[in-house]
C-alpha positions as CSV (number, residue, x, y, z in Angstrom):
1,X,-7.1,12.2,10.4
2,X,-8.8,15.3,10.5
3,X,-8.7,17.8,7.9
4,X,-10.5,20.7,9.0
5,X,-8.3,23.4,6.6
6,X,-10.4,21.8,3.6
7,X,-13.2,24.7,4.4
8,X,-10.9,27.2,2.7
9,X,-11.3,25.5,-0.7
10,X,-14.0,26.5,-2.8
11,X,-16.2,23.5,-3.4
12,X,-16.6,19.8,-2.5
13,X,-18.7,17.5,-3.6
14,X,-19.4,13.9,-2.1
15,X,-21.1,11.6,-4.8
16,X,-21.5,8.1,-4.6
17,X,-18.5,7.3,-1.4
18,X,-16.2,9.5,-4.0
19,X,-15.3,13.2,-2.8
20,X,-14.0,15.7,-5.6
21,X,-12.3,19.0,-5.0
22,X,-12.7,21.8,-7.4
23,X,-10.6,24.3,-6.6
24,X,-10.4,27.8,-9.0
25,X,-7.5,29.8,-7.6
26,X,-3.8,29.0,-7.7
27,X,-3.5,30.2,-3.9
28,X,-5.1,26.8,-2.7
29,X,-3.2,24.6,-5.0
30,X,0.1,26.3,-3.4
31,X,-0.7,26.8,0.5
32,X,-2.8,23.8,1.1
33,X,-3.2,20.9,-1.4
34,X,0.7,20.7,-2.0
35,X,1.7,21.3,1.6
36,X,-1.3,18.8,2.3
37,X,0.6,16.3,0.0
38,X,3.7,16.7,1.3
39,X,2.9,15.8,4.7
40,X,0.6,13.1,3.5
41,X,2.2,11.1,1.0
42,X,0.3,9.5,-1.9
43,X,2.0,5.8,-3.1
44,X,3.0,4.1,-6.3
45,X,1.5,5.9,-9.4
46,X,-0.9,8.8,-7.5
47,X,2.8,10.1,-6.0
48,X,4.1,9.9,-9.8
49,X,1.2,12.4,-10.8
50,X,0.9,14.5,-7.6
51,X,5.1,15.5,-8.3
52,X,4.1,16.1,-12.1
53,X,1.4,18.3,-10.6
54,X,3.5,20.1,-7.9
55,X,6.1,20.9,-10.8
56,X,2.8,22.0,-12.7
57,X,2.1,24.1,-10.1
58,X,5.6,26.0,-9.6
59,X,6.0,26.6,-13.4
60,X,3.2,28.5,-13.0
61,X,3.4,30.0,-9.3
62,X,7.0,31.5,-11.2
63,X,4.8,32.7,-14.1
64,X,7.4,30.4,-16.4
65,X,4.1,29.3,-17.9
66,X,3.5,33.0,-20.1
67,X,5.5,31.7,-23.2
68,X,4.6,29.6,-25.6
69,X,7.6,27.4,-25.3
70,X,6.9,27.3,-21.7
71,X,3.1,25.9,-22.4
72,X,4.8,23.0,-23.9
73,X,6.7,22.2,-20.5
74,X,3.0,22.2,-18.7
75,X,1.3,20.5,-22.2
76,X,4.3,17.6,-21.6
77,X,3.8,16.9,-18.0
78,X,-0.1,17.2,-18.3
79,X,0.8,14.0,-21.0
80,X,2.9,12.0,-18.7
81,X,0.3,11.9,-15.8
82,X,-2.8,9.1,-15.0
83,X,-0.5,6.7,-16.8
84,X,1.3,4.1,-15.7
85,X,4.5,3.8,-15.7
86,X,7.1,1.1,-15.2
């Protein structure tokens, strides 16, 4: 699989056979690495996280984020991912 719209994010770096994507403007979460996702599913845990962080994502795309009762919501789901769960 090709994935020749990764040039559009900001930086990539390849270190020791791992690759890590840092990526500084909402824009690229929302039009590439979500839609990227989607088509592409992740499995077990990694799909757990990647739907916390899509819900992440649309709190903030919605600006539901600018409250402080609303920064629990993304404080709570930042909790619940990279664990396992059963």
């Amino acid at each position: 699989m090709k994935l020749n719209y990764l040039i559009w994010l900001n930086l990539f770096l390849i270190v020791e056979e791992t690759v890590s994507f840092i990526i500084v403007d909402k824009d690229s979460i929302q039009n590439i690495i979500i839609p990227h996702f989607l088509n592409y599913s992740l499995i077990g845990t990694k799909y757990l996280d990647f739907l916390s962080f899509k819900k992440a994502g649309d709190i903030i795309n919605y600006k539901e984020h600018l409250l402080y009762k609303d920064i629990k919501k993304l404080v709570n789901i930042s909790k619940s991912m990279n664990t396992l769960v059963f």
